[in-house]
C-alpha positions in Angstrom: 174.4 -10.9 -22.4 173.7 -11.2 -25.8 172.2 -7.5 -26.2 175.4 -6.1 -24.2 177.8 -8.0 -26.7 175.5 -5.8 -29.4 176.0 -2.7 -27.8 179.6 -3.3 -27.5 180.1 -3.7 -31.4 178.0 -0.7 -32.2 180.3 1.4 -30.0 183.1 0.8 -31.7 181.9 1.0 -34.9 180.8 4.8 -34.1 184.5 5.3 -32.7 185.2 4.5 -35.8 183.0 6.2 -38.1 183.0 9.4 -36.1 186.1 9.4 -34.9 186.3 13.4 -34.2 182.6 13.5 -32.4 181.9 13.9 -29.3 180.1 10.6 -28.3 177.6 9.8 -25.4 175.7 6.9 -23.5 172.2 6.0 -24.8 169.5 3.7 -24.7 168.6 2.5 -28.0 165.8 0.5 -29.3 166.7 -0.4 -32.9 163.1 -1.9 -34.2 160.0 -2.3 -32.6 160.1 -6.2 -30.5 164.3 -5.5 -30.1 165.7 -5.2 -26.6 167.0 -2.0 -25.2 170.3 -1.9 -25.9 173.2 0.7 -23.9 175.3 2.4 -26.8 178.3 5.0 -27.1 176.5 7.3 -29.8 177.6 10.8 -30.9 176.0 13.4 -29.2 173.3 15.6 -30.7 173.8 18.9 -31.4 171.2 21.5 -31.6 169.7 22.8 -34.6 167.8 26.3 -35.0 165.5 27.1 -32.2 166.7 24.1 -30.4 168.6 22.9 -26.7 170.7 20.2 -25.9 170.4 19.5 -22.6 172.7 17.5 -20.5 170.3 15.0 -18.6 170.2 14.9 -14.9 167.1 12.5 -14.7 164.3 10.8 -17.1 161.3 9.1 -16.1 160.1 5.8 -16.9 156.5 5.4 -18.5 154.7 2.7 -19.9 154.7 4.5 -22.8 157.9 2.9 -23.2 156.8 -0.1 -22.7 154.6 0.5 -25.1 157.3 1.4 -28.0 159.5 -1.5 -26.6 157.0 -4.0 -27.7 156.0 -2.5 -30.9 152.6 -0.9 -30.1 152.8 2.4 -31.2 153.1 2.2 -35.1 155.4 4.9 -36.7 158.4 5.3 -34.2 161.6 6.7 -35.4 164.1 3.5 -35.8 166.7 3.4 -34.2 165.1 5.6 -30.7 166.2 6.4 -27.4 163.5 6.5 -25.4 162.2 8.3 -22.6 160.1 11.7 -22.6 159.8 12.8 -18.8 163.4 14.4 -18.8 164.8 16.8 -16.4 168.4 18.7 -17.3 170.2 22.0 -17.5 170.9 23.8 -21.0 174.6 22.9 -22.2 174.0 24.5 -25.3 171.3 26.7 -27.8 170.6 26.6 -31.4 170.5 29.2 -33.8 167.6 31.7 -32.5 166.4 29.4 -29.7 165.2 31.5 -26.6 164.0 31.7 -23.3 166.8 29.9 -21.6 170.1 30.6 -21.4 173.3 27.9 -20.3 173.2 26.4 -16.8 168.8 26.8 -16.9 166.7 23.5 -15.2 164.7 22.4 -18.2 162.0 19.8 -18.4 161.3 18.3 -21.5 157.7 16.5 -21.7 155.9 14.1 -24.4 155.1 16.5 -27.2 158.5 18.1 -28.7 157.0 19.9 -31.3 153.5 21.0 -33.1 153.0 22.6 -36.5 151.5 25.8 -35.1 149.0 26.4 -38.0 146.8 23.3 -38.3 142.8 24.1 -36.9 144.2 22.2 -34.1 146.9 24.4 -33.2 144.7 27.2 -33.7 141.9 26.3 -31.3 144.2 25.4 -28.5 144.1 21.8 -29.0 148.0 21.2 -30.3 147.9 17.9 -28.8 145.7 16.5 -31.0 147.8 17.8 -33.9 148.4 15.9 -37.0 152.0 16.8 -37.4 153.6 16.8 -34.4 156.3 15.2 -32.8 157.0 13.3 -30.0 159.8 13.2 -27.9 161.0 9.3 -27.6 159.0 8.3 -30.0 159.8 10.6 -33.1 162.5 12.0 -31.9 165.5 11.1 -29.5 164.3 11.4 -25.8 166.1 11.2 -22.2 167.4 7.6 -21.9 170.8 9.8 -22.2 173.3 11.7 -21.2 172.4 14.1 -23.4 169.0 15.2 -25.2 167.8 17.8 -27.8 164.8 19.3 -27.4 162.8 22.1 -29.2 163.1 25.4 -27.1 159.2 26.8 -27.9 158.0 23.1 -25.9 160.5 23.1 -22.8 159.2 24.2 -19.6 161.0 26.0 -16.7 161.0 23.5 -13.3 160.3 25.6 -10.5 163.2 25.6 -7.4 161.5 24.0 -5.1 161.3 20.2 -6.9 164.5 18.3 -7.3 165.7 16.5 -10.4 164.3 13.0 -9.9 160.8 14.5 -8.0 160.5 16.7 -10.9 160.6 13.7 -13.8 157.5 12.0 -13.2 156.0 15.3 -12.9 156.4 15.9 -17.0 153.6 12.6 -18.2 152.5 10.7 -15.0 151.7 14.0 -13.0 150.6 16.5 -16.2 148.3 13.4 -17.7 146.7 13.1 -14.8 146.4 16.6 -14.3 144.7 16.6 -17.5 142.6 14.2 -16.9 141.2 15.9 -13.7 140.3 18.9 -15.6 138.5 16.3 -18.2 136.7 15.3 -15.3 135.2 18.1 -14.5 133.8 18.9 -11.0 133.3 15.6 -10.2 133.4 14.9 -6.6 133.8 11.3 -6.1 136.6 9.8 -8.0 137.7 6.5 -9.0 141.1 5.7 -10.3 142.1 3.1 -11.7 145.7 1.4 -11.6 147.7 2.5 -9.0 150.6 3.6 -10.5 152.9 6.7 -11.5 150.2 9.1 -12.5 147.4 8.1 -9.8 149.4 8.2 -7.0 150.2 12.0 -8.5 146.5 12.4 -9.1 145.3 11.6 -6.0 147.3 14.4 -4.6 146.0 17.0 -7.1 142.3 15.6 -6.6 142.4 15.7 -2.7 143.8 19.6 -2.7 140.7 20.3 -4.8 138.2 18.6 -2.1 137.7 15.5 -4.1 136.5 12.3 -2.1 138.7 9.5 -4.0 138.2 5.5 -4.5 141.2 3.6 -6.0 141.2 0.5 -7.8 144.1 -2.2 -7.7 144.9 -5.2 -9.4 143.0 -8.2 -8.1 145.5 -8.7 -5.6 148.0 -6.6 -5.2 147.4 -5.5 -1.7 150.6 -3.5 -1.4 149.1 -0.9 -3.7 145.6 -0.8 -2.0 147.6 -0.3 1.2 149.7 2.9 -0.4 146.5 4.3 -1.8 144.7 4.5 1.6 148.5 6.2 2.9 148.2 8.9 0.3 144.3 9.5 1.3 142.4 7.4 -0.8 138.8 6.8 1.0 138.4 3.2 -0.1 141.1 1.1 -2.1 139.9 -2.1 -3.3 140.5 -4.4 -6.6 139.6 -3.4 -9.8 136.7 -6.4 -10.3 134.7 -4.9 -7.8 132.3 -2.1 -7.5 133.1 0.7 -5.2 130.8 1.2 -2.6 128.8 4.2 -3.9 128.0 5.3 -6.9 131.2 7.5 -8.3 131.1 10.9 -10.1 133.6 10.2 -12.2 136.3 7.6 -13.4 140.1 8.0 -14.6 141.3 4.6 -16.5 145.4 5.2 -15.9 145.6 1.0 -16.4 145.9 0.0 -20.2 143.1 -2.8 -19.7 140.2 -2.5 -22.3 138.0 -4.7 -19.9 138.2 -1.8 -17.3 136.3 0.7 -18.9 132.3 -1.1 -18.7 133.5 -1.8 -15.1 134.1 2.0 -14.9 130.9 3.1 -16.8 128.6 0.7 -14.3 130.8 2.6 -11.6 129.8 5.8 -12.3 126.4 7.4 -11.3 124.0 9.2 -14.3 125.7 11.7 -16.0 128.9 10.3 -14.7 132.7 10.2 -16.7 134.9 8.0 -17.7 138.2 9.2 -18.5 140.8 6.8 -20.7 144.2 8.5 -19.7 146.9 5.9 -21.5 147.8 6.3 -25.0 147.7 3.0 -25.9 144.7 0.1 -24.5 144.1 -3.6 -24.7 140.7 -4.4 -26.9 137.4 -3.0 -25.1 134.8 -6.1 -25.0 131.1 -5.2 -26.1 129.1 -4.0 -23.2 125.0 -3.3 -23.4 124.2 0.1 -24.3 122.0 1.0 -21.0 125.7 1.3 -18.8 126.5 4.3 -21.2 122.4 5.7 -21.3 121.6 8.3 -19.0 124.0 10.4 -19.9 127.0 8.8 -19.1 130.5 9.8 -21.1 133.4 7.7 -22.7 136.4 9.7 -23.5 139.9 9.7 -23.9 142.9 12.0 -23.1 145.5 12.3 -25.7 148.9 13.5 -25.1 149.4 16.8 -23.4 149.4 20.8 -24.2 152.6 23.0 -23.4 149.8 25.0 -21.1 148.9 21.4 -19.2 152.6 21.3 -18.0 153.0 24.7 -17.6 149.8 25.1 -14.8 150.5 21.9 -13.5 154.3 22.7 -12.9 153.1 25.7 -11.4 150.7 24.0 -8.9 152.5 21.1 -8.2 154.7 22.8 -5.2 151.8 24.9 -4.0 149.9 21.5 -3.4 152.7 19.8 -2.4 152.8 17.5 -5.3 155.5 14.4 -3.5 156.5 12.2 -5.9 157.7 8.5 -5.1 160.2 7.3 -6.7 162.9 4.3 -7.5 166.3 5.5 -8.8 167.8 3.4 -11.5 171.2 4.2 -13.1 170.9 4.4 -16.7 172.7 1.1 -17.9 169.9 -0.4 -15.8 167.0 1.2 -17.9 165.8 -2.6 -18.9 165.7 -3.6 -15.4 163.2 -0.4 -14.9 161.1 -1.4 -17.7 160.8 -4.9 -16.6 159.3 -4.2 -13.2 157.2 -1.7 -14.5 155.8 -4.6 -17.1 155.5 -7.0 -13.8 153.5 -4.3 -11.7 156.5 -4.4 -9.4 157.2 -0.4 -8.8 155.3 1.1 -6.1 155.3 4.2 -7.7 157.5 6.4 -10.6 160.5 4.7 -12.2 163.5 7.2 -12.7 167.1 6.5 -15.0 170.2 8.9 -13.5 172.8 9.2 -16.4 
């Protein structure tokens, strides 16, 4: 109540302070540890090389959960949130191209990379040192509108609607990425069954891969959609599979999962950390990582991960499961998330 009374004042003060603006709904989030708040803020226009687009549908991540509750040091202040956004160009910057009015656009995590750096140059722009990251250090998709920079937009092909495309742009490209991190391993394990596993599993059974899942100690309702979506074995995440794995995808932020992982996997094996942000890894004895066996982690995404990705997903199928929330109810979204209480992709419809 108290957070809607907020919102309420800060819409009328930008009646009043931009009285001639065009305005718009958005969640905010005015400092890391404050609540998401629903405001009447003007809406963007687009600078050179830039798109506003007017949002049809934005995904929920746990990156946001993340930013919510201060974890990710540096976020722009205030933010809307959200970087898994689906809408058509309403209007184009100064000397921004490839899209014209009335084009599906997705907009994914990184908005922008210098272009220069060593990282840049080497194909690695997600690891680059001054980029920018949409929902983070820029405005993202809890909106009715978003701006987005034209060079890191990506086309969504025809045959995926607005909502299936969303978690498509993080959950289903991250785990995409991961995949390729893991090389040609042939027994999987994932762990968390969320967003971007129950999208992995998919990509990883198309590619002949045997897979194993790993739940919450507990939560039988996600063991039970793992086997539905192929999963070999689905069991909790405190015990071993039942033969040794290949390689290992860590999609739950839980620091004590990764030397359950790495005693998981067989010599030469992978483990793969695909969150951006984990709880404290405990000490573990060196002869779980000997014999060859790797630690790594995934870090953001490249405009070419969504691109191939977006390009396979409808040859797989890639079917996406989602809950539609309406975007006033964005908190609600986040707070199941947080309780493990989606069964698969949270998504906010302006």
């Amino acid at each position: 109540m108290e957070a809607s009374k907020v919102g309420q004042r800060r819409a009328h003060a930008a009646r009043r302070m931009f009285p001639a603006m065009e305005t718009m709904r958005a969640l905010r989030i005015a400092r890391a540890g404050a609540p998401l708040v629903l405001e009447r803020i003007p809406r963007p226009d687009p600078g050179p090389g830039e798109l506003r687009l007017r949002v049809a549908a934005c995904g929920v991540c746990r990156t946001d959960l993340h930013l919510l509750d201060g974890e990710l040091p540096g976020a722009a202040e205030p933010i809307v949130p959200g970087h898994q956004i689906v809408g058509r160009v309403d209007a184009l910057g100064a000397g921004a191209g490839g899209f014209a009015p009335g084009d599906r656009v997705g907009v994914p995590w990184l908005g922008r990379a210098c272009g220069v750096c060593r990282f840049c140059a080497s194909d690695r722009e997600n690891l680059c040192d001054a980029a920018v990251f949409t929902g983070y250090r820029r405005d993202g998709g809890y909106a009715e509108y978003a701006v987005a920079d034209a060079r890191f937009c990506v086309p969504i092909p025809a045959a995926i609607d607005d909502v299936a495309a969303a978690p498509l742009l993080c959950a289903g490209a991250i785990g995409y990425r991961c995949l390729r991190m893991a090389g040609d391993a042939a027994t999987l394990g994932l762990y968390g069954f969320g967003a971007a596993a129950h999208v992995a599993i998919q990509i990883a059974l198309h590619e002949r891969r045997r897979v194993f899942a790993f739940t919450r100690p507990g939560d039988l309702d996600a063991q039970r959609f793992a086997r539905e979506l192929g999963a070999e074995w689905a069991g909790p995440s405190d015990t071993a599979p039942p033969e040794p794995l290949d390689a290992a995808i860590l999609f739950a932020p839980v620091g004590a999962l990764v030397p359950a992982a790495l005693r998981a996997v067989d010599k030469g094996g992978a483990v793969i950390c695909g969150g951006i942000h984990m709880s404290d890894i405990p000490s573990f004895a060196y002869r779980i990582l000997w014999e060859e066996r790797v630690l790594r982690s995934v870090a953001n995404l490249t405009r070419r991960d969504a691109r191939e990705f977006l390009a396979l997903a409808p040859q797989i199928p890639v079917r996406t499961h989602t809950e539609v929330f309406a975007l006033e109810n964005g908190a609600e979204a986040l707070a199941k998330l947080r309780a493990g209480a989606l069964r698969a992709s949270a998504v906010l419809v302006p």
